[in-house]
C-alpha positions as CSV (number, residue, x, y, z in Angstrom):
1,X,-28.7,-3.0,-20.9
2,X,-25.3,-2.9,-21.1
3,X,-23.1,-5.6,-19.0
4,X,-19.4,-5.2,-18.5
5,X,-17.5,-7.4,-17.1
6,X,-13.9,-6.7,-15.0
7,X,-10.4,-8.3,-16.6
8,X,-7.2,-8.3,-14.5
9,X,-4.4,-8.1,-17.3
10,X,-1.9,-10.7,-16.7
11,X,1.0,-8.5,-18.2
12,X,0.6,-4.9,-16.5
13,X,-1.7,-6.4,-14.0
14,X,-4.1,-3.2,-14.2
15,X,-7.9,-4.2,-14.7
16,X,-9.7,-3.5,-17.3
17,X,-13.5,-2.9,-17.6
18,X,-14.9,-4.5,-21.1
19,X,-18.4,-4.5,-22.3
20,X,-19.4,-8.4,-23.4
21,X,-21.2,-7.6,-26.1
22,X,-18.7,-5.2,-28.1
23,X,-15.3,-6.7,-26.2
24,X,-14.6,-2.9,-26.1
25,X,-12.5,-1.7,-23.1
26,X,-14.7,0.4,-21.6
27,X,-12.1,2.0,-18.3
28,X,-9.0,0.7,-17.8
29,X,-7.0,1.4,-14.0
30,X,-3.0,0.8,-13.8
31,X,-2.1,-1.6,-11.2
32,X,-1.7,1.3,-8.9
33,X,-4.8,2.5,-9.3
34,X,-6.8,-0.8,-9.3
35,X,-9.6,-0.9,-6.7
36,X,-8.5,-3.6,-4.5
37,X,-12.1,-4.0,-2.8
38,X,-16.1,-2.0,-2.1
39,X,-14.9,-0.9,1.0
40,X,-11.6,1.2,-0.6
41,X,-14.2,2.3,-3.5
42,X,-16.9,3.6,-0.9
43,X,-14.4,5.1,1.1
44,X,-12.9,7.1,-1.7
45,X,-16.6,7.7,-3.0
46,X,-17.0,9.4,0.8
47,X,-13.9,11.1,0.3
48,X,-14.2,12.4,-3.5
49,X,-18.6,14.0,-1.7
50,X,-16.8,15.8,1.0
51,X,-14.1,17.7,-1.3
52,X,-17.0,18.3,-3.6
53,X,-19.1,19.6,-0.6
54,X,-15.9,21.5,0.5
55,X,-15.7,22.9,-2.7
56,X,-19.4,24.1,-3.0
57,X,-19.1,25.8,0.6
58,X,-16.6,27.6,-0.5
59,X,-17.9,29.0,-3.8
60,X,-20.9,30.4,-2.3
61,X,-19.1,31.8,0.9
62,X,-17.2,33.6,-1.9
63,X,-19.9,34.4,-4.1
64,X,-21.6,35.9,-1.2
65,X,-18.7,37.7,-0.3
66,X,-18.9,39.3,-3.2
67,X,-22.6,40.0,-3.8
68,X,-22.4,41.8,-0.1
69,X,-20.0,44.0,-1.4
70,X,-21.5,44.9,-4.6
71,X,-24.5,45.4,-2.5
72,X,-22.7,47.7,-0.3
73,X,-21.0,49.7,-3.0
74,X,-24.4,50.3,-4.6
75,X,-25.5,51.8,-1.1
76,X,-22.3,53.8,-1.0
77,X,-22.8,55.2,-4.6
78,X,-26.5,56.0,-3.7
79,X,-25.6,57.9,-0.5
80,X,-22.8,59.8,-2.4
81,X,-25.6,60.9,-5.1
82,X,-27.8,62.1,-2.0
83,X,-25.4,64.3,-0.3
84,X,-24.3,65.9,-3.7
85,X,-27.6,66.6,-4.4
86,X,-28.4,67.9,-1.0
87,X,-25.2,70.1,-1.6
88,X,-26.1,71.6,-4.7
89,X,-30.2,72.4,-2.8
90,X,-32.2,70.6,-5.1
91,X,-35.0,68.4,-3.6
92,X,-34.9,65.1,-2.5
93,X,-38.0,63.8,-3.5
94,X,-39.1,59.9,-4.5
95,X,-40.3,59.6,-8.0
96,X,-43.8,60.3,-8.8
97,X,-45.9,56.9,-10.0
98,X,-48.2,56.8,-12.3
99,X,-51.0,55.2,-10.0
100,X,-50.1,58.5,-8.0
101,X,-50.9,61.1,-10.5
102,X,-54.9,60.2,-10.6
């Protein structure tokens, strides 16, 4: 299991995340950026689930959007193949199936 432990840089003051074992700066914030306490991180945790859940809304409104009108193209198409056909007098008749020709 890997600990880390959290530095505050004297010079820059940005904190630094550094695994023990290694010493290997792991994440590093600028002073700007530095979490200042839980309740700032789990409020722009919150934040950071609701644009996500924004953005997931939105992708399948417009992927449905989208399906609905390929769906109603195809419809479109088929109705335009019907009325030609019923133009030129040939019959409109479904497919035979195998199961229907014993």
């Amino acid at each position: 299991m890997e600990k880390t432990i959290y530095v505050e840089c004297p010079h820059c003051r940005g904190m630094l995340e550094v695994e023990v074992e290694s010493g290997k700066v792991v994440n590093n914030w600028k002073h700007d950026e530095a979490p200042k306490s839980a309740d700032e991180r789990l409020k722009g945790a919150l934040h950071k689930i609701e644009e996500d859940k924004k953005k997931r809304k939105d992708l399948f409104e417009s992927t449905r959007g989208q399906l609905n009108e390929k769906k109603k193209d195809a419809a479109d198409a088929f109705q335009k193949e019907v009325e030609k056909m019923r133009k030129e007098g040939k019959p409109i008749e479904p497919l035979k199936r195998p199961i229907d020709l014993d």
